[in-house]
C-alpha positions as CSV (number, residue, x, y, z in Angstrom):
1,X,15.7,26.9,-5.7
2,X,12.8,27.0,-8.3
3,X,11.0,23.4,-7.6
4,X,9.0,24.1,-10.9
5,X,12.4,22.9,-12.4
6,X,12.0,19.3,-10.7
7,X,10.8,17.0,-13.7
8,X,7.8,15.5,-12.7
9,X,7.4,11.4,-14.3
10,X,4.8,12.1,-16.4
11,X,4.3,8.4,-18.1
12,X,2.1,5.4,-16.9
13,X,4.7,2.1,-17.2
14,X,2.5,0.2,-18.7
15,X,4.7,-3.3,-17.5
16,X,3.8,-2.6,-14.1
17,X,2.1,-5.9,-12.7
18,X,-2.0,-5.2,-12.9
19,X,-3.7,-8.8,-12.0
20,X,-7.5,-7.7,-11.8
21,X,-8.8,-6.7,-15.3
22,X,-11.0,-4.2,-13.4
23,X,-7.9,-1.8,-13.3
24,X,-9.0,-1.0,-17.1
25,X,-12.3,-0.2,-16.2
26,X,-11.5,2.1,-13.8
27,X,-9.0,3.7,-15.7
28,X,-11.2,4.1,-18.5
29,X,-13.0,6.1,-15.8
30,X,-10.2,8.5,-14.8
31,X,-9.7,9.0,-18.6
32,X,-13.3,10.1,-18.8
33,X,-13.3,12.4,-15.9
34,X,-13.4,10.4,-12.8
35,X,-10.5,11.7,-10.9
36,X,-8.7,14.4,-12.0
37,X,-5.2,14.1,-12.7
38,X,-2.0,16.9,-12.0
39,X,-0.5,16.6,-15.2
40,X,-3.9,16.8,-16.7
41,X,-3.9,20.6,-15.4
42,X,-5.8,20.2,-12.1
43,X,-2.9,20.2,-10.1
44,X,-4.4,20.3,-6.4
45,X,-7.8,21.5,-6.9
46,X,-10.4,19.9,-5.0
47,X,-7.9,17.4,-3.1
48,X,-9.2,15.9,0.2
49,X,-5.3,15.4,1.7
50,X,-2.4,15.6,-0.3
51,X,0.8,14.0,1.1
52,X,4.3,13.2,0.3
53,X,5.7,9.6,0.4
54,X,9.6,8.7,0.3
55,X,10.8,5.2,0.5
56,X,14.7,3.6,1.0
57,X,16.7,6.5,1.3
58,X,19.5,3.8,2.5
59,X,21.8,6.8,3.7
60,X,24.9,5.8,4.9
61,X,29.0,6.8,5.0
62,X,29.7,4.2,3.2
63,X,31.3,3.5,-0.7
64,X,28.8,3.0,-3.8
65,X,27.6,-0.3,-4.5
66,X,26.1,-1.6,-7.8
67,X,23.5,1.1,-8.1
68,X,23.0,2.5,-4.6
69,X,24.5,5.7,-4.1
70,X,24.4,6.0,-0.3
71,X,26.2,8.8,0.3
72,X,24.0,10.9,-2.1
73,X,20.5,10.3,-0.5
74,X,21.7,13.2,1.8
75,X,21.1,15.8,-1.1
76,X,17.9,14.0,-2.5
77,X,16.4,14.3,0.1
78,X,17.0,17.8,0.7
79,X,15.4,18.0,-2.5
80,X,12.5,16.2,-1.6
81,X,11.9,18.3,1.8
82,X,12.2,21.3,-0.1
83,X,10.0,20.3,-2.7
84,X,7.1,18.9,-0.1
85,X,7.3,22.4,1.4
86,X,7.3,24.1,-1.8
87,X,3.6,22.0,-2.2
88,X,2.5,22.9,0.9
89,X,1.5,18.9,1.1
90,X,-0.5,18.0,4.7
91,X,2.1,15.3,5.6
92,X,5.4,13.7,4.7
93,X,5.8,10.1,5.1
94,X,9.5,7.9,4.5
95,X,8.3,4.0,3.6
96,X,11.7,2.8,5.6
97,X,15.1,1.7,5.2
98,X,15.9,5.4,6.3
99,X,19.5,4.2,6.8
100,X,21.8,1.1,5.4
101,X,24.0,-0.4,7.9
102,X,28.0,0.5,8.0
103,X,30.9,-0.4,10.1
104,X,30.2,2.5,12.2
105,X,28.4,5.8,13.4
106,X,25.2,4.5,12.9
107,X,22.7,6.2,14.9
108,X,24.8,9.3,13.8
109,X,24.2,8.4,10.3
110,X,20.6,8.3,11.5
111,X,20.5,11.4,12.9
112,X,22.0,13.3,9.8
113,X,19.2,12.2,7.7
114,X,16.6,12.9,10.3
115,X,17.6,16.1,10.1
116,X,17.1,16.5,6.8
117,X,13.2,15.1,7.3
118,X,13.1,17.4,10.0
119,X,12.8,20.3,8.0
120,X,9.3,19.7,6.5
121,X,7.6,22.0,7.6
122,X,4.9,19.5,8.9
123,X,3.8,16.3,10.1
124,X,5.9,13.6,9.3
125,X,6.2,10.0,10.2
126,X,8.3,7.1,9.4
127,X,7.6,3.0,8.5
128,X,10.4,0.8,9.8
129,X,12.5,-0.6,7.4
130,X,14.7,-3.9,7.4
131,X,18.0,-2.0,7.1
132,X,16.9,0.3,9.9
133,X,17.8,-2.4,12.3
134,X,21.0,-3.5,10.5
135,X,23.3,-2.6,13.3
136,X,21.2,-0.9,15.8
137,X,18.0,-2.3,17.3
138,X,14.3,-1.3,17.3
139,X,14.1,1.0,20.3
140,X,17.0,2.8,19.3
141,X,15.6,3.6,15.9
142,X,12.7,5.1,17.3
143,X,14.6,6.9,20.0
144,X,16.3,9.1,17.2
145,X,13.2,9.7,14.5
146,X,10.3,12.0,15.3
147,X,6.5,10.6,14.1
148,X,4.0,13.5,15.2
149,X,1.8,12.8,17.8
150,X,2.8,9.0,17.8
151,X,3.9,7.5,21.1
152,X,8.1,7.4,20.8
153,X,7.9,3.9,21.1
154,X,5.1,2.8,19.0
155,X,6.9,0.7,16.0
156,X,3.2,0.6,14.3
157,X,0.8,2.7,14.8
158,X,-2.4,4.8,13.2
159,X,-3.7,8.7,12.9
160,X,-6.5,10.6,11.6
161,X,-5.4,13.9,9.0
162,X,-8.4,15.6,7.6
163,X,-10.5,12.6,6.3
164,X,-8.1,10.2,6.1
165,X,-7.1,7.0,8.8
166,X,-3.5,6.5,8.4
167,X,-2.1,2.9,9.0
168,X,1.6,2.1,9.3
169,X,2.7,-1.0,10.0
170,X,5.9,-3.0,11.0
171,X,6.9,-5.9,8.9
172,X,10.2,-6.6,10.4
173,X,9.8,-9.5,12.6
174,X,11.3,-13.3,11.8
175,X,9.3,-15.8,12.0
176,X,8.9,-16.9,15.6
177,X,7.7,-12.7,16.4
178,X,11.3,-11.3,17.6
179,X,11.9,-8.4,16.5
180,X,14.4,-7.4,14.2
181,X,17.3,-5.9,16.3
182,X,21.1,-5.5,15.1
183,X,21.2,-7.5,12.2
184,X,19.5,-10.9,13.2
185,X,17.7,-10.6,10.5
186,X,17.9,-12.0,6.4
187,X,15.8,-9.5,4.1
188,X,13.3,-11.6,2.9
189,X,11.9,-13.0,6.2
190,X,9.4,-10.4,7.1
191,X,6.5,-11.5,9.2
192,X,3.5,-9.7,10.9
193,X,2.9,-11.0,14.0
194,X,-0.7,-12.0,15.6
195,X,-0.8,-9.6,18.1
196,X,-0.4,-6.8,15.7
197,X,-2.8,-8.5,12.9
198,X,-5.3,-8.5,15.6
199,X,-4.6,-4.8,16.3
200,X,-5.0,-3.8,13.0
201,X,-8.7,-5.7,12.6
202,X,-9.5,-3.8,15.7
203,X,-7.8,-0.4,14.3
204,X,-9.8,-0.5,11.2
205,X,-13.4,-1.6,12.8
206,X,-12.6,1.3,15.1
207,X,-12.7,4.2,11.9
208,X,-15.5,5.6,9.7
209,X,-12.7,7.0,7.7
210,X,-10.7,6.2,3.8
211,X,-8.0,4.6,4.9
212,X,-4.2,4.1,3.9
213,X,-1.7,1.7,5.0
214,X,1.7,2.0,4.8
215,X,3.7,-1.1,5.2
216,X,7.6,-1.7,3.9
217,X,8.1,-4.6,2.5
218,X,5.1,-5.8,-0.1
219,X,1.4,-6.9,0.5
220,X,0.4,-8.1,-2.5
221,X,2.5,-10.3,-3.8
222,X,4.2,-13.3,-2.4
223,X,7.9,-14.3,-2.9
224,X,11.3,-12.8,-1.9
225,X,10.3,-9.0,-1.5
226,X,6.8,-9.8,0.5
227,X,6.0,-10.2,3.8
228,X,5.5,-13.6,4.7
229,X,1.8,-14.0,5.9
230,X,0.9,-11.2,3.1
231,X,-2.3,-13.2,2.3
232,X,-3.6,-13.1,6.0
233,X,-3.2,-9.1,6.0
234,X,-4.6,-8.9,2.7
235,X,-7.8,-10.7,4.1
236,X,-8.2,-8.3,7.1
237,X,-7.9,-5.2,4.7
238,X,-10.4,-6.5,2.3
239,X,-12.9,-7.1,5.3
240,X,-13.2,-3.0,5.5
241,X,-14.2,-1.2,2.4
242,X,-12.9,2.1,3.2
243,X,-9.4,0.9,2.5
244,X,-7.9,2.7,-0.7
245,X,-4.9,1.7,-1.4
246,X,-1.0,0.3,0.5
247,X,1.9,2.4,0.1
248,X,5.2,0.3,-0.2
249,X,9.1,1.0,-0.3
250,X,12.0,-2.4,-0.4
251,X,11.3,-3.0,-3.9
252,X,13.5,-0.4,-5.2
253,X,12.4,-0.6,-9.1
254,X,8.9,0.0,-8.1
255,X,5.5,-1.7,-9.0
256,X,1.6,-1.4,-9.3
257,X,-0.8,-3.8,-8.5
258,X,-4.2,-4.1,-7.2
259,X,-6.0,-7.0,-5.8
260,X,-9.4,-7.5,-4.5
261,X,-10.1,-3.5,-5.1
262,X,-7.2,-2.4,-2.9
263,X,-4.6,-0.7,-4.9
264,X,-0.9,-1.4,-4.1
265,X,1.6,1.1,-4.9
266,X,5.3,0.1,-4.4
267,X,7.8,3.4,-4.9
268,X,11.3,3.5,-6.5
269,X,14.1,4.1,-4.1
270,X,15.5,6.9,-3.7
271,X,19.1,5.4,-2.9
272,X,19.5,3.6,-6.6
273,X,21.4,6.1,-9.2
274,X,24.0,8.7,-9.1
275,X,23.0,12.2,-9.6
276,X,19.6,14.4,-9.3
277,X,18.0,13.0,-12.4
278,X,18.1,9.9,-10.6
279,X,16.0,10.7,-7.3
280,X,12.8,9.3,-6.7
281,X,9.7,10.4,-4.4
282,X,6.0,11.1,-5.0
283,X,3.1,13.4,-4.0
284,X,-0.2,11.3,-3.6
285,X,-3.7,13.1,-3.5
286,X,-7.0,11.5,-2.4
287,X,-10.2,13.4,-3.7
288,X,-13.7,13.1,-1.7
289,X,-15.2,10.4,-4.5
290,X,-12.0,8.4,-3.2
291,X,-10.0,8.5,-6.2
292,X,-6.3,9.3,-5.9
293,X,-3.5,10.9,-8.1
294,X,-0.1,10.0,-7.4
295,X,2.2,12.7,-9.2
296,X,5.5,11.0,-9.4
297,X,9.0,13.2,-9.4
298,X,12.0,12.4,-10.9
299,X,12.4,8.1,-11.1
300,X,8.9,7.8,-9.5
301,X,6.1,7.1,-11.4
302,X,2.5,8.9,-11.9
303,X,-0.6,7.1,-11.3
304,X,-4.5,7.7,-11.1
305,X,-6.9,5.3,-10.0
306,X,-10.7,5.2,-8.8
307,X,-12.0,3.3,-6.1
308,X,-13.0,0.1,-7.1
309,X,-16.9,-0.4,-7.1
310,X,-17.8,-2.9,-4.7
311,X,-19.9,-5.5,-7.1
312,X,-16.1,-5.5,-9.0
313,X,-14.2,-6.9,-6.2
């Protein structure tokens, strides 16, 4: 398959939500040559780590509903290992809802797609996503995915690739801190609980490194889509200044924000739309000034951003 066929989203959307006016100066940056930009010709040159992110694949046996196509994440994301090999990118990472629950044959389900993902030729890891646990429970999730080097039954976790601290966390807890397990659960109550906010203070105070977080549902917004105590995380990330920027899947139309210098980047799913045309995943580079490029295929959408100065925050 020629993956210089796959379209790649070449357009800003300019109604993504931007609430700090310094976005526009940094972007006036990129413009004028502070981080290159893929589909500005510098595809790849001079990257620090480049890396693949996929988000709510939802696969599942089950009939169409409204726009999600369940059946058909099984081919996208064929395309999208194929493609991440293709690129040669350091690391593959799925922003959760791997699977959607069905009446059965659900950890079967779960191991069909995994071994899909399991064909990158690299390291690959996995957020946890609410419909992960729609009819099976935490420890059986993790018992059937694969995150490289990670203990099996870490749910959140962190590694170093190259430069670059990786942080995924877990989100799907209700509010008194049980875990989501079998379908106890209602989509929008996501909570972090102390024990890991205080892992992730001591996480970060424990690198010299950039760092990105990966987190399912959102961090920068409140409301039905967001975690619950998104304001408390927010604070601990802004405490550390090497944090770039939160990958984030659930909302399936996407967003951009950034608050308090951090930027927040929430990709499309990949399980909304019939057809190719309609697939959705992303290759994100971070250069050595801490800029990024994210080069958006199919329904996802290109970015480039600079790392906020710190008299801007």
């Amino acid at each position: 398959m020629n993956h210089t066929t796959y379209p790649v989203n070449r357009a800003e959307k300019d109604n993504w939500v931007i609430t700090r006016r310094v976005f526009l100066k940094s972007s006036a940056l990129a413009l004028g040559g502070f981080c290159l930009h893929p589909f500005l010709a510098n595809a790849g040159k001079g990257a620090m780590i480049r890396f693949g992110v996929v988000t709510d694949s939802h696969y599942a046996e089950i009939e169409p509903s409204n726009t999600r196509y369940y059946r058909e994440s099984l081919s996208k994301m064929t395309e999208c290992v194929d493609l991440m090999n293709d690129k040669k990118v350091d690391l593959l990472i799925h922003l959760g809802d791997l699977i959607n629950g069905a009446p059965s044959n659900n950890r079967e389900h779960l191991q069909k797609v995994e071994s899909i993902l399991s064909r990158y030729q690299g390291p690959r890891y996995h957020v946890l996503g609410n419909h992960d646990m729609d009819k099976i429970s935490k420890s059986q999730f993790l018992e059937e995915i694969t995150n490289t080097g990670v203990d099996k039954n870490a749910n959140y976790y962190s590694f170093d690739h190259k430069e670059v601290h990786f942080i995924n966390l877990d989100s799907n807890y209700i509010k008194d801190g049980t875990h989501y397990d079998s379908g106890n659960h209602h989509w929008t109550d996501a909570n972090i609980p102390d024990d890991q906010l205080r892992w992730l203070e001591n996480d970060l105070n424990s690198t010299s490194k950039n760092v990105i977080v990966c987190n399912h549902q959102l961090l920068d917004l409140e409301g039905d889509y967001s975690v619950n105590n998104a304001a408390e995380v927010r604070s601990i990330l802004e405490q550390n200044s090497k944090v770039l920027a939160v990958f984030q899947g659930h909302k399936h139309t996407g967003q951009y924000n950034i608050v308090n210098g951090i930027h927040y980047y929430t990709l499309k799913g990949m399980v909304e739309g019939s057809g190719e045309e309609n697939n959705s995943y992303a290759i994100v580079e971070v250069f050595d000034d801490a800029s990024m490029v994210i080069t958006g295929y199919r329904k996802s959408v290109s970015k480039k951003f600079g790392k906020v100065p710190e008299n801007e925050k």
